[in-house]
C-alpha positions as CSV (number, residue, x, y, z in Angstrom):
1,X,103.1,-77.6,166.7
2,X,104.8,-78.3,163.5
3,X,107.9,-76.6,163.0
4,X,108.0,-73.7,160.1
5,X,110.5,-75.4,157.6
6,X,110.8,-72.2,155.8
7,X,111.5,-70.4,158.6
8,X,114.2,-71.9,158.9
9,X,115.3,-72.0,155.3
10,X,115.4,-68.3,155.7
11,X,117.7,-68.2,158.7
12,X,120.4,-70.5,156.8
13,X,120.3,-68.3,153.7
14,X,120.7,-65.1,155.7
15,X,124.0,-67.0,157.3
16,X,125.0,-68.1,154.1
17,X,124.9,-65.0,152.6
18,X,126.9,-62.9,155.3
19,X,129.6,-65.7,155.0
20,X,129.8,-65.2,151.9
21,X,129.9,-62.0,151.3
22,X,131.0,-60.4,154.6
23,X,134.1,-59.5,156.4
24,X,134.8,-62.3,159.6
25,X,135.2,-60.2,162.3
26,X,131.6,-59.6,161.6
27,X,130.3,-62.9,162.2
28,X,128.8,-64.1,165.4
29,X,130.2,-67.9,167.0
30,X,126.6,-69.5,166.6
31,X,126.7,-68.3,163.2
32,X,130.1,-69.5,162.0
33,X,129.6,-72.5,163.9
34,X,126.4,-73.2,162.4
35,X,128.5,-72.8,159.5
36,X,130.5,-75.3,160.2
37,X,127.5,-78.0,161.1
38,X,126.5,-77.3,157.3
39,X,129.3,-79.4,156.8
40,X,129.0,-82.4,159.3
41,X,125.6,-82.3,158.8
42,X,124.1,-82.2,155.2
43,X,119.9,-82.1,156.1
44,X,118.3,-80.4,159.3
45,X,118.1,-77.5,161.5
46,X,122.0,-77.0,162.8
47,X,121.3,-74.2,164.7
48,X,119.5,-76.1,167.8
49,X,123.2,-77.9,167.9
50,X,125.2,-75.1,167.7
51,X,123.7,-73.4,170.4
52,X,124.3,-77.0,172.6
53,X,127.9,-77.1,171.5
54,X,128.2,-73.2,172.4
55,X,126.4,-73.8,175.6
56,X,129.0,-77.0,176.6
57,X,132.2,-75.6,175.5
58,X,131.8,-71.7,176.0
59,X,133.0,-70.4,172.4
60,X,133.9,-71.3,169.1
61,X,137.0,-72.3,169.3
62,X,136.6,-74.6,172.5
63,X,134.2,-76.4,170.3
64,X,136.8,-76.6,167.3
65,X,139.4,-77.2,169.6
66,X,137.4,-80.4,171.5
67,X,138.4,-84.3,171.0
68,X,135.9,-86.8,170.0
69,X,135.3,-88.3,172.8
70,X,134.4,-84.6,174.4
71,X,131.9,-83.8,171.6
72,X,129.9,-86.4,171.5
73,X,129.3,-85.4,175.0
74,X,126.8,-83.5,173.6
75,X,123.6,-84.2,172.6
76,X,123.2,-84.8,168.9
77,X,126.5,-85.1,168.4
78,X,127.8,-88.3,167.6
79,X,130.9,-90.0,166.8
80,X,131.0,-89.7,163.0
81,X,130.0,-86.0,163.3
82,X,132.2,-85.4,166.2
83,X,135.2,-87.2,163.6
84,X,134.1,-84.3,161.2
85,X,134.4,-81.5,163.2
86,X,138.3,-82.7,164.4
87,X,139.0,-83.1,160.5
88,X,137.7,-79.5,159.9
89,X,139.6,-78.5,162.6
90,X,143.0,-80.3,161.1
91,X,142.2,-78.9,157.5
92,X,142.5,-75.3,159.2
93,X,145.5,-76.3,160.7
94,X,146.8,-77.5,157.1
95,X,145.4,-73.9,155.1
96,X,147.8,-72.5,158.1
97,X,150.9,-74.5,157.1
98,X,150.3,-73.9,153.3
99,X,150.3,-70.1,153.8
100,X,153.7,-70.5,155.7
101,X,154.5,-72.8,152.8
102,X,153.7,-70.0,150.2
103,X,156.2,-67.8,151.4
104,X,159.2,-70.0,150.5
105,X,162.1,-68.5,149.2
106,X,161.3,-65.4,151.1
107,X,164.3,-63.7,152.8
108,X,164.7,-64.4,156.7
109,X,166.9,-62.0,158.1
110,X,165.4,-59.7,160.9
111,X,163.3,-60.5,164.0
112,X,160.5,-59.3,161.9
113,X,161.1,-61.6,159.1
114,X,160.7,-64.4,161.0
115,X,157.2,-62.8,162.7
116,X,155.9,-62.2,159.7
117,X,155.9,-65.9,158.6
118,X,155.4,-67.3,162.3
119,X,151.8,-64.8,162.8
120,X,150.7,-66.6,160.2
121,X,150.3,-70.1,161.5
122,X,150.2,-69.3,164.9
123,X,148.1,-66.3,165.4
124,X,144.8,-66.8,167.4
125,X,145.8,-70.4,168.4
126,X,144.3,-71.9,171.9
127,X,147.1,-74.6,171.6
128,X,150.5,-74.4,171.7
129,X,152.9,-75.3,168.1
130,X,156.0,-75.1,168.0
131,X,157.7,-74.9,163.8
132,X,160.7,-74.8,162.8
133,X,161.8,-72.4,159.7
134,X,164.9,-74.3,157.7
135,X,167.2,-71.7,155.7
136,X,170.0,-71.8,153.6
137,X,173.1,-70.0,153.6
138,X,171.6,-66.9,152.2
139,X,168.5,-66.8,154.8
140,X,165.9,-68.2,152.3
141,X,163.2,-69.9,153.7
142,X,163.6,-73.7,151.8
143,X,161.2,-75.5,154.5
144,X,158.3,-75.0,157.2
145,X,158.2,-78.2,159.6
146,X,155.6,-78.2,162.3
147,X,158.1,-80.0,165.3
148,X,155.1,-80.2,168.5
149,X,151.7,-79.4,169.2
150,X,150.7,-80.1,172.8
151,X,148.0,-78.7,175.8
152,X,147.1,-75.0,176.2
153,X,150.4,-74.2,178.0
154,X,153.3,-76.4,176.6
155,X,154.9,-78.9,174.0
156,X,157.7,-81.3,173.8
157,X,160.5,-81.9,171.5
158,X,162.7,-84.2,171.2
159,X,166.1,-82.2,170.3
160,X,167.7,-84.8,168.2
161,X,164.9,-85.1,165.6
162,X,165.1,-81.5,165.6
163,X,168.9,-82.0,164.3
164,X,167.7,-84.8,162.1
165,X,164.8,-82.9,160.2
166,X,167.3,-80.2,159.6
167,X,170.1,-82.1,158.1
168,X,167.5,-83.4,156.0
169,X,167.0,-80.3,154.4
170,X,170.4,-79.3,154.2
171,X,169.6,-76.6,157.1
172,X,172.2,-73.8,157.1
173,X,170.3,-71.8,159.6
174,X,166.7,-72.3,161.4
175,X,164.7,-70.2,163.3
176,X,162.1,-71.7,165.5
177,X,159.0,-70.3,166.4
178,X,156.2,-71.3,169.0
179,X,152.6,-69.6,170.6
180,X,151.6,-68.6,173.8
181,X,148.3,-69.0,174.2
182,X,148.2,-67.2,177.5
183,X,148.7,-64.0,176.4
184,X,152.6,-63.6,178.0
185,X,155.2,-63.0,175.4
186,X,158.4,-63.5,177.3
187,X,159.7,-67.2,177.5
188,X,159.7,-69.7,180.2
189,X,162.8,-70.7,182.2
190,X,161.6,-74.3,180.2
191,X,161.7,-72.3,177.0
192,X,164.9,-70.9,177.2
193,X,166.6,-74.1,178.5
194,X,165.5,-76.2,175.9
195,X,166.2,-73.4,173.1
196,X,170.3,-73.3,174.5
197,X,170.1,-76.9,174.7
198,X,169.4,-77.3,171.0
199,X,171.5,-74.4,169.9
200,X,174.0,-76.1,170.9
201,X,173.2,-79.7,169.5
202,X,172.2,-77.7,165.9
203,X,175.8,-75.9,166.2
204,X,177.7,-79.1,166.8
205,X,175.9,-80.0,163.0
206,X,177.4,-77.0,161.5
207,X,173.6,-75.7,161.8
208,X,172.9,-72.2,163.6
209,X,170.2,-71.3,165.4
210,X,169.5,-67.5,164.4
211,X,166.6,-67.0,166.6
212,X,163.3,-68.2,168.6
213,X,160.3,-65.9,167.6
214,X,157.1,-66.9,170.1
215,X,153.8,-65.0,169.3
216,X,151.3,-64.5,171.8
217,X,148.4,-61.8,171.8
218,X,149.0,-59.7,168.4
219,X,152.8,-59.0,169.6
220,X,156.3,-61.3,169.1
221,X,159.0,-62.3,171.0
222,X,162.6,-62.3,169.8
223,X,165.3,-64.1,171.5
224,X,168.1,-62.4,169.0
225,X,166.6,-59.2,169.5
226,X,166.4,-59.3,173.2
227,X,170.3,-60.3,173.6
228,X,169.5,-64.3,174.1
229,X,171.0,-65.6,171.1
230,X,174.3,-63.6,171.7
231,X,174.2,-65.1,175.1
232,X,174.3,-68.7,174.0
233,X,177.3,-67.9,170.7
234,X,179.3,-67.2,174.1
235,X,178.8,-69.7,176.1
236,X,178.9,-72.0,172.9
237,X,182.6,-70.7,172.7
238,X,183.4,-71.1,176.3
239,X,181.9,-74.5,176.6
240,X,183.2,-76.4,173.2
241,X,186.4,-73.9,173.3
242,X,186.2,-73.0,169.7
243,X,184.0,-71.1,167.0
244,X,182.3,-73.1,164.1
């Protein structure tokens, strides 16, 4: 039996419409995916795909989330479209840095400062980031430098390109911030050793630390405001036997 072409036509204007002219949280995954497929796809029926990405991966952002190599596990879905979808998936990641970018010269002072700005490139993530936030001697945000990005539970830095980025920028302060995608706000044992380990290496630059902000599930995490940071100007003091 031929397939209805108008049918069809129908469906994508209704989507198209609600995108346009409806709040997100209102939108279903096959529909914003399907969205999406416009995109990779300029002629044909995306939502047959859609529903075979959705059916592989489990959810939306699994599917934006995926490598090449994993999409074009799916039928349909070939390299070049598989290529697109990744880009997409970078381009969001970019719109995220910008709006972190927009709020330069913005004040950094309190725990919730530094949230503020860190919610909004890391909220909702299902990998973990890790930025840094450069400021100068009056707390103003001057620079937003994504450091890591890694699997769904950690990242790696490398400390002393931490201390080289910021001394770039003529850091006086910097306040990193990272995700947990698992939901648990408080730190790891891994998080809090490599946080005093490059306190200290930013302090020996004349460049402080002023707090580690990791967002996870709606909520933040403050290592100044739970005592951490306080912890680590003391045992600076007793370790290098002076105050900078």
């Amino acid at each position: 039996m031929k397939k209805d072409g108008s049918l069809h036509s129908g469906h994508w204007e209704r989507i198209r419409h609600k995108i346009l002219s409806a709040n997100a949280s209102t939108f279903t995954e096959a529909e914003a995916l399907e969205a999406v497929l416009q995109f990779v796809f300029t002629r044909g029926d995306t939502n047959e795909i859609a529903c075979r990405l959705l059916k592989h991966f489990g959810n939306f952002s699994n599917v934006m989330m995926a490598r090449p190599d994993e999409l074009t596990a799916v039928d349909g879905i070939g390299i070049v479209a598989a290529e697109k979808i990744c880009m997409l998936n970078k381009i969001l990641d970019f719109y995220r840095l910008n709006e972190a970018q927009r709020c330069k010269n913005e004040v950094l002072k309190t725990p919730a400062d530094c949230a503020k700005i860190a919610s909004k490139i890391l909220a909702n993530l299902r990998k973990e980031k890790m930025y840094m936030f450069i400021t100068n001697d009056k707390n103003i945000l001057i620079k937003t430098i994504l450091l890591a990005e890694g699997e769904e539970s950690e990242v790696r830095v490398n400390i002393s390109d931490i201390v080289v980025k910021a001394t770039n920028y003529s850091a006086k302060h910097v306040i990193f911030a990272h995700n947990h995608p698992n939901g648990t706000q408080s730190p790891s044992s891994a998080d809090i050793k490599f946080t005093q380990r490059a306190y200290d290496m930013l302090r020996l630059s004349n460049i402080r630390l002023i707090d580690h902000i990791i967002i996870s599930n709606g909520a933040f995490y403050s290592f100044r405001s739970s005592n951490i940071i306080n912890e680590f100007d003391v045992e600076y003091v007793k370790n290098y036997g002076k105050e900078q």
